[in-house]
C-alpha positions in Angstrom: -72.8 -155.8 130.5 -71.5 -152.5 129.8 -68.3 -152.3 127.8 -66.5 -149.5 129.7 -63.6 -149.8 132.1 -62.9 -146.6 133.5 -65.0 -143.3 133.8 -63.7 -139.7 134.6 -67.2 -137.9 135.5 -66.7 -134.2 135.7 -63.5 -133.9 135.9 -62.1 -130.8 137.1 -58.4 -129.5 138.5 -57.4 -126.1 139.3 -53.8 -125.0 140.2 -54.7 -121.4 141.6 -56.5 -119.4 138.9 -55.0 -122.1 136.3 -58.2 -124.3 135.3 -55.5 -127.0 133.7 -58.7 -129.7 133.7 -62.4 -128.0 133.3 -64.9 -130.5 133.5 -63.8 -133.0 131.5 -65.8 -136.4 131.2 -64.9 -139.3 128.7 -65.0 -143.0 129.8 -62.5 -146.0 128.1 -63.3 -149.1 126.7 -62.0 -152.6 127.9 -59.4 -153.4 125.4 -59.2 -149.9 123.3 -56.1 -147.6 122.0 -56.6 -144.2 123.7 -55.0 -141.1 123.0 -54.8 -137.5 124.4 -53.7 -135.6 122.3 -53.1 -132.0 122.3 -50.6 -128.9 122.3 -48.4 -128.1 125.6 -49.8 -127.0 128.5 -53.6 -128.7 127.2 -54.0 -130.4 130.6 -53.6 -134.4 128.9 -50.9 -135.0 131.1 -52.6 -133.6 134.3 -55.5 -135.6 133.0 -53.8 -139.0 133.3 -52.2 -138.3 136.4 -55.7 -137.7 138.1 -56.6 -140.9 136.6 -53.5 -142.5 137.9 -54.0 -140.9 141.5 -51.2 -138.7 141.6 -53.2 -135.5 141.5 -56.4 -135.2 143.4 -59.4 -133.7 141.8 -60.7 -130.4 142.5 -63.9 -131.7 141.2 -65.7 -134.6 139.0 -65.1 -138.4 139.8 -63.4 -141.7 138.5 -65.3 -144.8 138.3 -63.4 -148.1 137.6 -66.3 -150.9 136.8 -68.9 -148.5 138.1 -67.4 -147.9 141.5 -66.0 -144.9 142.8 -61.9 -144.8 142.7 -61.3 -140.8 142.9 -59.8 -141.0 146.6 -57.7 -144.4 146.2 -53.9 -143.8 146.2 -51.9 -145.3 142.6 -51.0 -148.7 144.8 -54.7 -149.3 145.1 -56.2 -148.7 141.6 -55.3 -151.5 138.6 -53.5 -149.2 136.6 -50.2 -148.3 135.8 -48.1 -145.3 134.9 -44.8 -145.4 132.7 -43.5 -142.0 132.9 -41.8 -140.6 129.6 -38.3 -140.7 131.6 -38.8 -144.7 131.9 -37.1 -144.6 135.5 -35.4 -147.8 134.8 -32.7 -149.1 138.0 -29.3 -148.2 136.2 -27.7 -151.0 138.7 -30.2 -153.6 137.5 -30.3 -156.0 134.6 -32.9 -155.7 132.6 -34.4 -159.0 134.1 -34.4 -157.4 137.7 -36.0 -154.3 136.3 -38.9 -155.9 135.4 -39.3 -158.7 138.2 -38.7 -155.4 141.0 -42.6 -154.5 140.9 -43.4 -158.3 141.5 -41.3 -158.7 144.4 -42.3 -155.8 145.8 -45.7 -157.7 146.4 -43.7 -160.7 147.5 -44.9 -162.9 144.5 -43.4 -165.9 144.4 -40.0 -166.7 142.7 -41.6 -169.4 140.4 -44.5 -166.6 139.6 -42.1 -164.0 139.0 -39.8 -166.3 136.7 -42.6 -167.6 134.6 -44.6 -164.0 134.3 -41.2 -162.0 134.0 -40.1 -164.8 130.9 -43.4 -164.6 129.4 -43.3 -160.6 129.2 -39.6 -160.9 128.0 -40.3 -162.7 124.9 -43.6 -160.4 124.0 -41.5 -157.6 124.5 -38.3 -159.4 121.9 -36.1 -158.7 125.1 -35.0 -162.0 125.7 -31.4 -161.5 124.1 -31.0 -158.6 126.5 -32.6 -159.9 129.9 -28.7 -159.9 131.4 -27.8 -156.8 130.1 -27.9 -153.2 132.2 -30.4 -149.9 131.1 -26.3 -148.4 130.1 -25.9 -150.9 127.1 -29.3 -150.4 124.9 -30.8 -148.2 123.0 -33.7 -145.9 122.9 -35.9 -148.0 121.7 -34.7 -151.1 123.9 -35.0 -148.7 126.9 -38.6 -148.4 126.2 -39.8 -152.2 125.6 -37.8 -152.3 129.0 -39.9 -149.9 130.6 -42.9 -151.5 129.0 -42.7 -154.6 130.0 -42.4 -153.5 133.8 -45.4 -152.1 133.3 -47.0 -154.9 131.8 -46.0 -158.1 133.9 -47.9 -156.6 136.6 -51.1 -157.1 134.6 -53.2 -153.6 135.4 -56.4 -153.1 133.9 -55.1 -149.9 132.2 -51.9 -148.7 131.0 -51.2 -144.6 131.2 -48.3 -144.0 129.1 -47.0 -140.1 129.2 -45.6 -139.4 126.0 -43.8 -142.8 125.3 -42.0 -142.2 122.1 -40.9 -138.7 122.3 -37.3 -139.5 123.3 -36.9 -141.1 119.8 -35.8 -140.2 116.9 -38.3 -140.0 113.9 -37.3 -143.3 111.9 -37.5 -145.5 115.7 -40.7 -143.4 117.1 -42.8 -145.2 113.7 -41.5 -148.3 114.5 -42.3 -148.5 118.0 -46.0 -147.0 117.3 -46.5 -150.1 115.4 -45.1 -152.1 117.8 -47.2 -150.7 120.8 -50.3 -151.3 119.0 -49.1 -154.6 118.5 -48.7 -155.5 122.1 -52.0 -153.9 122.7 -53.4 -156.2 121.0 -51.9 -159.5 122.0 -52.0 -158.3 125.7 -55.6 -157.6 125.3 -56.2 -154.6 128.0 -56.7 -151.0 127.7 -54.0 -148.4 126.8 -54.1 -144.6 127.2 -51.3 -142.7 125.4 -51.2 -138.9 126.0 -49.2 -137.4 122.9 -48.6 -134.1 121.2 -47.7 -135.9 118.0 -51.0 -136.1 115.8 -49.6 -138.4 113.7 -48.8 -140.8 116.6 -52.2 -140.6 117.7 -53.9 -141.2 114.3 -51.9 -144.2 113.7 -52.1 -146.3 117.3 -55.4 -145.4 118.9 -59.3 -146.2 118.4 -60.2 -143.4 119.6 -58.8 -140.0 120.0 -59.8 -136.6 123.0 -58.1 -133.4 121.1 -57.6 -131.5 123.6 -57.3 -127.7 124.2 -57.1 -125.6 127.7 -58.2 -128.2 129.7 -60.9 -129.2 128.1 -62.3 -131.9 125.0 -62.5 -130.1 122.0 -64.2 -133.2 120.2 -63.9 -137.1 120.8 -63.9 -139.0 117.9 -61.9 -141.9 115.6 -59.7 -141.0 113.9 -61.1 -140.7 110.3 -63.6 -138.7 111.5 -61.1 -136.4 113.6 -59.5 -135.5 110.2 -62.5 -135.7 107.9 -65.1 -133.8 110.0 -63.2 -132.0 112.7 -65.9 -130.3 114.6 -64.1 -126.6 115.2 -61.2 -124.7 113.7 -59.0 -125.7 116.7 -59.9 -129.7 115.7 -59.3 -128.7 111.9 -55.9 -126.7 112.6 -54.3 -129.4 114.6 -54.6 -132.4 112.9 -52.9 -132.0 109.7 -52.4 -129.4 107.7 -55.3 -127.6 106.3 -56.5 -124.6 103.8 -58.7 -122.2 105.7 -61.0 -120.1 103.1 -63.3 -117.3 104.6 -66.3 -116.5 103.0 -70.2 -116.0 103.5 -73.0 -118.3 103.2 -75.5 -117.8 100.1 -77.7 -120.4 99.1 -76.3 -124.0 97.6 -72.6 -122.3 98.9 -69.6 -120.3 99.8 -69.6 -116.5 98.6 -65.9 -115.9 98.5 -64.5 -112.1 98.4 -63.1 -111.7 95.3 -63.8 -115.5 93.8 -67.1 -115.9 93.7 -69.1 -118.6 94.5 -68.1 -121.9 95.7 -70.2 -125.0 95.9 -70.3 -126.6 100.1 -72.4 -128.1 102.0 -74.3 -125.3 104.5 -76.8 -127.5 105.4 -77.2 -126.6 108.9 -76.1 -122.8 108.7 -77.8 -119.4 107.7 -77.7 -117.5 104.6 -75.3 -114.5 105.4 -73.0 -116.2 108.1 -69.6 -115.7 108.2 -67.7 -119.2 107.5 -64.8 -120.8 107.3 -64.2 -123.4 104.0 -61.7 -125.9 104.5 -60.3 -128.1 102.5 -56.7 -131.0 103.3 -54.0 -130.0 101.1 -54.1 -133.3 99.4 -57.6 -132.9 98.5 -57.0 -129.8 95.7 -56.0 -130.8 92.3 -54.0 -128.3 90.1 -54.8 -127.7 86.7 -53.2 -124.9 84.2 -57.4 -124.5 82.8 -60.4 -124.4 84.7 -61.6 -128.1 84.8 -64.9 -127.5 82.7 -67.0 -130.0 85.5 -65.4 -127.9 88.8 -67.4 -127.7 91.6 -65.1 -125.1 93.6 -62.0 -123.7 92.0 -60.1 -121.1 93.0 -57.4 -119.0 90.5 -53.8 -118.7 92.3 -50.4 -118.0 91.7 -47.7 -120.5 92.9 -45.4 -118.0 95.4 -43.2 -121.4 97.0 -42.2 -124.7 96.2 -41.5 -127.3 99.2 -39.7 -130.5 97.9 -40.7 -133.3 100.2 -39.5 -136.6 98.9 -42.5 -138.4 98.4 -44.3 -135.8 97.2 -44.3 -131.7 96.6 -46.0 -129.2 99.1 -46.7 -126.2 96.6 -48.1 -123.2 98.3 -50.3 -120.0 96.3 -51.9 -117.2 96.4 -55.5 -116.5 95.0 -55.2 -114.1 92.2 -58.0 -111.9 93.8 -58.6 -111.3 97.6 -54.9 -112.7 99.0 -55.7 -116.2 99.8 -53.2 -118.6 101.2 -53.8 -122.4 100.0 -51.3 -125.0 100.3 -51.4 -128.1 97.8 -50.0 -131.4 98.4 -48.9 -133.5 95.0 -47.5 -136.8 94.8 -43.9 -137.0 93.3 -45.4 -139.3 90.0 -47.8 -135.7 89.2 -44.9 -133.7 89.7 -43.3 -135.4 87.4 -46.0 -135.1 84.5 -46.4 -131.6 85.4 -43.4 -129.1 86.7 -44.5 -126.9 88.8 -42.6 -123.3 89.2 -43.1 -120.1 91.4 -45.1 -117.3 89.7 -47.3 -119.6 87.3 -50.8 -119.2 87.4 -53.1 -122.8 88.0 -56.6 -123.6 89.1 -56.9 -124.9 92.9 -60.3 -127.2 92.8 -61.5 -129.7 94.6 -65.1 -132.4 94.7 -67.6 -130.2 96.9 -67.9 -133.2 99.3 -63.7 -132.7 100.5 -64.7 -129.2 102.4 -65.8 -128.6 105.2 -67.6 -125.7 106.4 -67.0 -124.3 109.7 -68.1 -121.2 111.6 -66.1 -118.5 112.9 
């Protein structure tokens, strides 16, 4: 028995000339943390409404279990929506809130009072069930919202953007607390986010998404490790772009030399791109004697972080930018200051080498 919940086959919708989703297929596991993730104005959020049935397709289908859903209206497809606004009832407790959807389909009051208090206490809302949207915060607002969703036991949860009415200290803890309800609850969530860092930490499995369309599908570690284009590479985290041409065994770099990569798959006299995460590089005043790739640079700017430094240089011949990330305990063996001269270098399995 196949694994997979929902399908989108295809998937295609044009506003005029505007191709906001162009061809797009990627199916969801039962069970699995989703995420869309991608700039403004990538198409994730028209995505999960055509998933959702607000939007209709201009091409491509959904299948839900195998069988075709792409014409149902939202009331008949198992899923649910919670918009980024939450649209609780201001004139409601939060107790009414989340039993409204149930007697809407004329559940029973002894139903509604034992799924409504079961939801409530997975949700840490029962010291609040009396209480109206007004008199909680951010972060309460949302477990409201949340559990509306929830008691009403869809297949799939679509969440737009959940967290990005919070400030940065509540938006971690709540990522940790969705996953954690995703988990006990036991069915599938799609988050679409802008927030890279949101999606590394919650979700399975991750669509980066660019002008409508899947730039690469992957889990997170591999997103960051082995991002498949510059787009992939640029967006999720910070990294050190290098140019250079492919020789043999490596990188030719104008005005460094030659730097040990992995050009397995390319041809000798392509132009490349050498990457490399800030945190990978290790700064030394000397050449380390066993270097694989080192690059010579000036230090132009100093960013103090907290938990660590974010020093940024440029290479002493050809104008390269490189940004280095060092933990506050190296920092403190070895001050750093703008205009000295250190060796960038870095294991030749931590780059990656992609193609302009």
């Amino acid at each position: 028995m196949s694994n997979i919940l929902l399908q989108a086959l295809g998937l295609s919708k044009h506003f005029n000339r505007v191709r906001a989703v162009d061809n797009v297929s990627v199916d969801f596991a039962n069970q699995e943390f989703f995420a869309l993730l991608g700039p403004s104005g990538c198409g994730k959020t028209t995505l999960l409404r055509l998933l959702a049935g607000f939007e209709s397709p201009s091409a491509g289908q959904i299948l839900l279990d195998n069988k075709d859903i792409t014409n149902l209206c939202p009331a008949h497809r198992p899923l649910n929506l919670m918009f980024q606004t939450y649209a609780l009832f201001p004139h409601m407790s939060v107790w009414q809130n989340i039993a409204y959807g149930l007697e809407m389909e004329n559940c029973t009051k002894m139903e509604i009072r034992e799924r409504v208090g079961q939801i409530v206490d997975m949700t840490q809302l029962t010291d609040y069930a009396q209480r109206k949207p007004a008199s909680l915060s951010g972060g309460q607002r949302q477990r409201v919202a949340l559990a509306r969703a929830l008691v009403k036991r869809p297949r799939m949860l679509l969440l737009d953007e959940p967290l990005a009415a919070l400030d940065k200290q509540l938006r971690t803890q709540m990522q940790l607390e969705l996953k954690r309800m995703q988990h006990e609850i036991g069915i599938t969530f799609l988050v679409v986010t802008h927030d890279q860092e949101e999606a590394l930490v919650m979700a399975d499995r991750v669509a980066v998404m660019n002008r409508g369309r899947v730039e690469q599908l992957a889990t997170p570690h591999v997103l960051y490790e082995r991002p498949r284009n510059r787009f992939v590479a640029g967006f999720i985290g910070a990294m050190n772009f290098i140019p250079g041409r492919v020789v043999e065994h490596g990188i030719e770099i104008a005005g460094n030399g030659f730097i040990s990569a992995r050009t397995d798959d390319l041809t000798i006299g392509d132009d490349v791109w050498l990457t490399v995460r800030p945190e990978r590089i290790l700064l030394t005043v000397e050449r380390p004697a066993q270097a694989e790739a080192a690059i010579e640079a000036a230090v132009f700017d100093i960013a103090y972080l907290g938990q660590d430094l974010k020093v940024h240089l440029k290479s002493k011949a050809g104008s390269i930018d490189i940004e280095v990330r060092v933990t506050s305990t190296e920092a403190e063996r070895n001050r750093f200051f703008p205009g000295q001269t250190l060796w960038c270098s870095w294991p030749a399995n931590q780059a990656s080498v992609l193609t302009c």
